[in-house]
C-alpha positions in Angstrom: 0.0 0.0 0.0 1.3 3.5 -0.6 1.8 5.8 2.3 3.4 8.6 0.7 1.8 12.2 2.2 1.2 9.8 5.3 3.2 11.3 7.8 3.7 11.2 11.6 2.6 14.0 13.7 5.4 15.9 16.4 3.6 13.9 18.8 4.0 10.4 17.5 8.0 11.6 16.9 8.8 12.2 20.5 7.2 8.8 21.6 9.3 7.2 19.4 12.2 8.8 22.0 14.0 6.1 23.9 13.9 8.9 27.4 13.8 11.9 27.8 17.2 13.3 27.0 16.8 12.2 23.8 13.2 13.8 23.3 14.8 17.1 24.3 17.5 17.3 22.0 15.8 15.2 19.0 13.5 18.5 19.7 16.2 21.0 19.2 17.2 19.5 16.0 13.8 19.6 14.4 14.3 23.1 12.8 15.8 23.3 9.2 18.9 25.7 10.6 21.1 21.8 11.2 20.3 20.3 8.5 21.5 19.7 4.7 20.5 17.6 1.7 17.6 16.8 3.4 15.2 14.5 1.0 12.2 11.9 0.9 11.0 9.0 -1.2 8.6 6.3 -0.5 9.1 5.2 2.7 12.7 6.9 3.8 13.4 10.1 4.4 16.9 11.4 4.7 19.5 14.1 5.2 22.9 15.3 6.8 23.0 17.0 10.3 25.6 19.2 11.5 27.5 17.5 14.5 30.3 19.0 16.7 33.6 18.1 14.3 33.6 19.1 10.4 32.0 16.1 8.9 28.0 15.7 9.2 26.1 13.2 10.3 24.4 11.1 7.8 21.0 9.9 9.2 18.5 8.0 7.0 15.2 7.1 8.3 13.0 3.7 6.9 9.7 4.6 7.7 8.2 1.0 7.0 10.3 -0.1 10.1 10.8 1.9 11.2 14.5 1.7 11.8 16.9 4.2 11.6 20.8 4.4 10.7 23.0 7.7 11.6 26.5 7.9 11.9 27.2 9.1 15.0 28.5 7.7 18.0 25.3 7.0 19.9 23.5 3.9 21.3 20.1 5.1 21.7 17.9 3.9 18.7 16.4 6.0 17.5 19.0 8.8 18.1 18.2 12.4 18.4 19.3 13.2 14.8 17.0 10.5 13.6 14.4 11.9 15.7 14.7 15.9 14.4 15.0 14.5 10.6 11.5 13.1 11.7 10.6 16.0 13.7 11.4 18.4 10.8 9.5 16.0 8.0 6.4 16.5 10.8 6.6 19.9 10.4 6.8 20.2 6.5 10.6 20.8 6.6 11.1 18.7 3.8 8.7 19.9 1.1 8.3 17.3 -1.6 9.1 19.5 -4.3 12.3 20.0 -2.6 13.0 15.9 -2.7 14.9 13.7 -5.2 16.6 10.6 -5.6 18.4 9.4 -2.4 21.8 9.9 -2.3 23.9 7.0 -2.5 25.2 6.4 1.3 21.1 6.6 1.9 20.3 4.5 -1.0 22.4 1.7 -0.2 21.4 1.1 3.2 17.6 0.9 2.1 18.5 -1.1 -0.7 20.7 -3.5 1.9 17.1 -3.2 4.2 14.7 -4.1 1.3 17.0 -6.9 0.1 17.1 -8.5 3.7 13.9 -8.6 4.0 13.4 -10.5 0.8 15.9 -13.2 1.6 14.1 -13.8 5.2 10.4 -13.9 2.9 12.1 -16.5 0.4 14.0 -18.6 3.4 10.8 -18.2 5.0 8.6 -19.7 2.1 10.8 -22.3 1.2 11.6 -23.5 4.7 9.5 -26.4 6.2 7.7 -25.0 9.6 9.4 -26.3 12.5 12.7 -27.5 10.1 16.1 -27.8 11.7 19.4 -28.4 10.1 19.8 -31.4 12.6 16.8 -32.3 14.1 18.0 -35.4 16.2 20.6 -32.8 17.9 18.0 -30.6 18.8 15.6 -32.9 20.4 18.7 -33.9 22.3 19.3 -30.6 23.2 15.8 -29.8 24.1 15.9 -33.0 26.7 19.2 -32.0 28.2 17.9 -28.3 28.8 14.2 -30.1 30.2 16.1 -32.2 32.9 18.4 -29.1 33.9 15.4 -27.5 34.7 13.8 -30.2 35.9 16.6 -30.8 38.4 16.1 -26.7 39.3 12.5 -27.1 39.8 12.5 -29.6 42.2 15.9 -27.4 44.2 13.3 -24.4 44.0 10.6 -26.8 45.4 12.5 -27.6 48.4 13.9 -24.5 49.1 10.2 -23.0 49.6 9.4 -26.1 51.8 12.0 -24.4 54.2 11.4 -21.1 54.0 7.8 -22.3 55.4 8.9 -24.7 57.4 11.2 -21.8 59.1 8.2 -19.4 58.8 8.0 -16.5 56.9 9.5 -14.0 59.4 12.3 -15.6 59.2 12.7 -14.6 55.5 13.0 -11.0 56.8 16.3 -11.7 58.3 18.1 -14.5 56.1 19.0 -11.6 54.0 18.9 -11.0 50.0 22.1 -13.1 49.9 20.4 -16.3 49.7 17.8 -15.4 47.1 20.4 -14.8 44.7 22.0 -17.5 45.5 19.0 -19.5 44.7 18.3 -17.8 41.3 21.9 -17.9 40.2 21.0 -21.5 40.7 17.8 -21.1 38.6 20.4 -19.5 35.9 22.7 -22.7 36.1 19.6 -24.9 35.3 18.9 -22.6 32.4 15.4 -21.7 33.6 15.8 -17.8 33.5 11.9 -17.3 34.4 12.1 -19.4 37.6 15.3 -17.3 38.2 13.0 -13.7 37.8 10.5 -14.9 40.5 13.3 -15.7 42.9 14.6 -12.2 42.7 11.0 -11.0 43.3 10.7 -13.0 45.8 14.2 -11.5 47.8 13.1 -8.4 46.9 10.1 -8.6 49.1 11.1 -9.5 52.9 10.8 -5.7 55.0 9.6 -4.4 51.7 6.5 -2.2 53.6 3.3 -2.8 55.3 2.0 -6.3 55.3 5.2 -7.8 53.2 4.6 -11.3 54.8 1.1 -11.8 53.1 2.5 -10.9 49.6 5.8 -13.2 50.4 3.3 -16.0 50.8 1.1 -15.1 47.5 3.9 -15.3 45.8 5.5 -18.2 47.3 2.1 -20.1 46.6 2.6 -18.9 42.5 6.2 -20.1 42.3 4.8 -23.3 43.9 2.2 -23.7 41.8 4.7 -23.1 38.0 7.2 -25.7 39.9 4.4 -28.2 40.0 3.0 -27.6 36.9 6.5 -28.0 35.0 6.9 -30.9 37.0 3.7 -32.3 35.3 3.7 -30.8 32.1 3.8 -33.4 30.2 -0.3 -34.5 31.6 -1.0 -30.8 31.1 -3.8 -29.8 28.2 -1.3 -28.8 25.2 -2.1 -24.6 25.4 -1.6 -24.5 29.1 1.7 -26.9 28.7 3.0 -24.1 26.1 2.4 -21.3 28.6 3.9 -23.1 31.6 7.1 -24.0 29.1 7.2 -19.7 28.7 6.9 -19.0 31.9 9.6 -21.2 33.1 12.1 -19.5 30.2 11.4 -21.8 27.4 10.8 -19.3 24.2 7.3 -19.9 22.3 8.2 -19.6 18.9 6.0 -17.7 16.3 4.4 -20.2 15.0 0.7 -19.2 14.2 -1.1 -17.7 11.2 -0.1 -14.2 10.2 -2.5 -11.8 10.7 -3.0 -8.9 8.3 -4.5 -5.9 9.5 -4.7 -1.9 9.9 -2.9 -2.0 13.0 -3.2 1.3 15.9 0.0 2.0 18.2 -1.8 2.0 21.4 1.1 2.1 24.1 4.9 2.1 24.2 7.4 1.9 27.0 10.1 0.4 28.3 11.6 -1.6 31.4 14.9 -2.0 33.0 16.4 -3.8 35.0 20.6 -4.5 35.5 21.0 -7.1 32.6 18.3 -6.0 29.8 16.1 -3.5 28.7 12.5 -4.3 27.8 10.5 -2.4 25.2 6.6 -3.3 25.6 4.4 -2.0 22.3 0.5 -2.4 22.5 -1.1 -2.8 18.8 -5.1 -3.0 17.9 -6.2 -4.5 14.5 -8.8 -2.2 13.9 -10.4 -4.6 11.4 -10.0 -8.0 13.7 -10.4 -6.4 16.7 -7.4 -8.3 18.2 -5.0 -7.3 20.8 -1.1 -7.8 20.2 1.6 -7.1 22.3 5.2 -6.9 20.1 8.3 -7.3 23.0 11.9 -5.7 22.2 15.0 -6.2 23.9 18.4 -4.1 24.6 21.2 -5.1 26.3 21.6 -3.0 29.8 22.1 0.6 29.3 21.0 0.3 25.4 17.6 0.9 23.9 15.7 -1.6 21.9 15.3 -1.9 18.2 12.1 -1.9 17.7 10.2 1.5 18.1 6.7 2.3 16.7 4.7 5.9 17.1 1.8 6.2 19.5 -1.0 7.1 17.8 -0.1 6.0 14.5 -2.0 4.0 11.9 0.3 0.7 10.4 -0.5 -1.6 7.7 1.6 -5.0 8.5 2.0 -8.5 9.0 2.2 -10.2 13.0 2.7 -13.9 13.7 1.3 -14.8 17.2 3.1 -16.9 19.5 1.2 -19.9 20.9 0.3 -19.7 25.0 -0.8 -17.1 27.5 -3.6 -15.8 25.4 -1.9 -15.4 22.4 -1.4 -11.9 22.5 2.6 -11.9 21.9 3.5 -11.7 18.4 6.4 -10.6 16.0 6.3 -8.1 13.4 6.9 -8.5 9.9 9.3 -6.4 8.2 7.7 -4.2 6.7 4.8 -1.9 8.3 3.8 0.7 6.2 2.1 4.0 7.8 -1.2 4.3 6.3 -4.2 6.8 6.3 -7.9 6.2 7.5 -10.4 7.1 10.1 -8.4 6.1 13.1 -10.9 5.3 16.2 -10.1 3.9 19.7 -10.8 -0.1 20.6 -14.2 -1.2 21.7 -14.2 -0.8 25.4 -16.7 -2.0 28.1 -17.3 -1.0 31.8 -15.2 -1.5 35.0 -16.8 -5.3 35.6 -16.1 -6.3 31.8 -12.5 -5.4 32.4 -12.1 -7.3 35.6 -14.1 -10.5 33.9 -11.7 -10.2 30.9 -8.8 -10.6 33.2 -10.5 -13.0 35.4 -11.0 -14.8 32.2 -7.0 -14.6 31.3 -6.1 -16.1 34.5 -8.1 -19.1 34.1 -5.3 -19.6 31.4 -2.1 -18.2 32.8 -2.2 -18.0 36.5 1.1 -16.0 37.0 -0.6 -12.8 34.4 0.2 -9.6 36.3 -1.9 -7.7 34.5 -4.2 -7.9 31.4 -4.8 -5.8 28.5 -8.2 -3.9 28.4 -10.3 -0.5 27.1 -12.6 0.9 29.8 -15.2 3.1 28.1 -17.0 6.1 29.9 -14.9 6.2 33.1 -14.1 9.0 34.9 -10.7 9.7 36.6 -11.6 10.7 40.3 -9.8 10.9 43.7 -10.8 8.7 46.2 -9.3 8.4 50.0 -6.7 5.3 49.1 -5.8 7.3 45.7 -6.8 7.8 42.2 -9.3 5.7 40.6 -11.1 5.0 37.2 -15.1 4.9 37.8 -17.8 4.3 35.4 -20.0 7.2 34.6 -23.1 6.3 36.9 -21.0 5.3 39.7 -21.7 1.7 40.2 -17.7 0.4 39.9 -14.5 1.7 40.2 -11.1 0.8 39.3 -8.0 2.0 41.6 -4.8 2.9 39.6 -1.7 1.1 40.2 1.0 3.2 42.5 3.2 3.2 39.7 0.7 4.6 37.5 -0.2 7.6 40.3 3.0 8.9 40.6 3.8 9.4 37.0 2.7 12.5 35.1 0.0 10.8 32.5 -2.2 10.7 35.8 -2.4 14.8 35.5 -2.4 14.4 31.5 -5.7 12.0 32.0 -7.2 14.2 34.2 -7.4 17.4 32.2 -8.6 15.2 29.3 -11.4 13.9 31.0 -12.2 17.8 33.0 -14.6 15.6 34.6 -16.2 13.7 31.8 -16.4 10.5 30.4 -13.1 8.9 28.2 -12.1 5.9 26.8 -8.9 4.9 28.2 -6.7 1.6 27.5 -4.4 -0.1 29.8 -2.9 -3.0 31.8 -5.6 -4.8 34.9 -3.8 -6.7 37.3 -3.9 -7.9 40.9 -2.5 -4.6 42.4 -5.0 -2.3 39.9 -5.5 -0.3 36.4 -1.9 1.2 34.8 -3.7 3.5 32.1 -2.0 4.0 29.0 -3.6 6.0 26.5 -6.7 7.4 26.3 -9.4 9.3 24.4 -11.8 12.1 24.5 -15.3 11.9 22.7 -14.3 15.0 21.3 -11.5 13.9 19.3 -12.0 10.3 19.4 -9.2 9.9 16.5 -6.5 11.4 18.9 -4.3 9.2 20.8 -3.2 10.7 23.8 -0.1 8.6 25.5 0.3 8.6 29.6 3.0 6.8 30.0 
């Protein structure tokens, strides 16, 4: 499909930004006084940007990706020089009269892009599903790897038999020595998700107010994945799959591509010492279907992958199989496209908390669940912030994360006390809202996180 005169508001630019350094100076350089040779064809936009030594920067932009190349020195993707090229096509900086052939630094690297991604389509075509160059080794792989973490589950099993047979309060003293200890265990057995919800569980002991109670909910959820991996193989074939991911094991993406107009709901990213997380929420606005595409960077380094809130993508995903199907993977090519643009169908307060009832049913260790509340009003209750419907009858509270940061003020003034439409994460500790929508401008994606 054609996207050329589609292009990306200021708004959808700065929430590509990996932080907020890099919004604020991809911001300075979206005026025309930096730039040179600026140009744009279908799908790329390019052009050189005036850096601190004599030589510019080169930056080229593939909007289908997106994904970015510059030549400067930095490892945020995208950088701030791909970010004010973007910034200063948003703002009609680069007038198409004004464009013209790429040059050939730019046209090489989207040539190098577009011929990648028809080797992976041919691979991909002429490949068998499921092939392996040796698949006798990789069975016996996948066995070795299945009793290493057998082997770990049952350590992890025992070690919660004495933590409860020590009592819980004991926890609180033992220190956060011997929960790493344990997890570097979980690492050893190559089970890195077992490993995570020993960290969580360290991290809890003298955490706050009633830390004993949540040491014991989450003991009883650690419990319940160790048992289930234990009996996997007499588990119903979906809930084996999410069990296998849970524990570490990688669902492949192995389901039917689905083709659709798809919305950028939500992006944002986690950290932790070892990686970096990108999370992007998608809607098919013709399927109605929910996708979630995960990124990773190494520590200190920004994903990849980086989509603009708000926008409107034509594209390929490929679901993985287990925990509701809503992770998926991209194709390469997502092409921003034009069209009425209208938030997902949403429901009231008690929908939301039946869909994620409904979620655990088939993954009990879901945090949270993705849903649209419809006709809720933000309002201030004595325990905090909370999302009610319109005629009172349920409420949702927000998250604590979610009423510290600044999207709480940015939802407020867009509701001014009336009803909005508002998507976000329901869990166990409450509603993390992450965009939302007025009636008046029900085509306008407003990000809050």
């Amino acid at each position: 499909m054609n996207a050329m005169g589609v292009r990306w508001t200021a708004e959808q630019v700065l929430a590509l930004a990996p932080d907020e350094a890099s919004r604020r100076a991809g911001s300075e350089l979206g005026t025309a006084g930096p730039w040179s040779e600026t140009g744009s064809g279908e799908d790329a936009v390019w052009g050189l940007c005036k850096g601190r030594g004599s030589t510019p920067y080169r930056t080229v932009v593939d909007t289908t990706g997106p994904a970015y190349s510059c030549g400067c020195p930095s490892r945020r993707s995208p950088c701030k020089h791909a970010l004010g090229l973007l910034l200063l096509r948003a703002a009609d900086g680069i007038a198409a009269e004004d464009s013209s052939p790429a040059p050939d630094w730019a046209a090489r690297w989207i040539a190098g892009r577009r011929g990648r991604a028809g080797s992976a389509d041919r691979r991909t075509g002429d490949a068998t599903p499921g092939a392996t160059a040796d698949p006798e080794a990789a069975r016996r792989r996948a066995e070795r790897r299945a009793a290493r973490i057998t082997s770990g589950a049952r350590e992890l099993e025992q070690r919660l038999a004495d933590l409860l047979r020590g009592g819980l309060a004991a926890a609180g003293q033992a220190g956060y020595g011997l929960w790493e200890e344990t997890a570097a265990r979980m690492v050893d057995a190559q089970a890195p998700g077992l490993a995570g919800r020993v960290r969580e569980l360290g991290a809890i002991p003298s955490s706050g107010p009633g830390w004993p109670v949540r040491l014991l909910e989450e003991c009883a959820l650690t419990h319940l994945l160790d048992r289930a991996w234990l009996a996997a193989d007499r588990l119903p074939a979906p809930f084996a799959t999410t069990v296998r991911t849970r524990v570490g094991l990688t669902s492949p993406a192995g389901g039917v591509p689905v083709r659709d107009h798809w919305l950028v709901l939500a992006q944002y990213d986690a950290a932790d010492a070892r990686l970096t997380t990108r999370r992007i929420w998608l809607h098919g606005t013709t399927t109605g279907r929910t996708a979630l595409l995960l990124s990773f960077g190494a520590a200190g380094r920004a994903p990849q992958l980086a989509l603009p809130v708000g926008a409107l993508l034509d594209g390929e995903l490929t679901p993985h199989a287990g925990s509701g199907q809503l992770r998926a993977e991209p194709g390469e090519r997502f092409v921003p496209v034009s069209g009425p643009v209208a938030p997902p169908a949403g429901g009231p307060v008690g929908a939301a908390l039946d869909a994620y009832g409904r979620a655990l049913g088939e993954d009990p260790w879901l945090d949270s669940w993705p849903v649209t509340l419809s006709g809720v009003v933000p309002v201030r209750a004595e325990y905090g912030w909370q999302l009610a419907d319109a005629d009172g009858r349920e409420a949702l509270p927000l998250t604590p994360a979610a009423q510290s940061r600044p999207g709480l003020w940015r939802l407020v003034a867009l509701s001014g006390g009336a009803p909005v439409t508002v998507f976000g994460e329901c869990g166990h500790r409450g509603f993390t809202p992450l965009a939302a929508w007025s009636p008046e401008t029900p085509g306008e994606t407003v990000p809050l996180i």
